[in-house]
Steps between C-alpha positions, in 0.01 A plus 500: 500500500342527157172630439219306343179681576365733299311872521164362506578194716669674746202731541225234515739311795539837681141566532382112544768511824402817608107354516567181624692669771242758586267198557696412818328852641187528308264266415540159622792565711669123480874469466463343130549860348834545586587250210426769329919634618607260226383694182546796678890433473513346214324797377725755666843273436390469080592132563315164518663163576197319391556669165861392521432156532249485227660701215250769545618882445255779463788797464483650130806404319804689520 
């Protein structure tokens, strides 16, 4: 599978999964945070199939 997120990118998904999941146990407790699995992986996997489908790449070129 290629990779097309980048350093940065991948960091800001991590931690915007990571919150949204935390939600589901703090805060407002509703089962909306686990959305938050999605950029986790993406995050975690360095790839994006959104970003496939639109052209988009955020890797620095090799």
């Amino acid at each position: 599978m290629p990779v097309n997120v980048g350093t940065i990118d991948r960091i800001l998904r991590v931690v915007v999964g990571l919150a949204l999941i935390a939600l589901v146990f703090v805060g407002p407790k509703t089962p909306w945070g686990w959305i938050g699995v999605i950029p986790l992986l993406t995050g975690l996997v360095r790839f994006c199939p959104a970003y496939t489908l639109l052209g988009l790449n955020t890797c620095a070129k090799k």
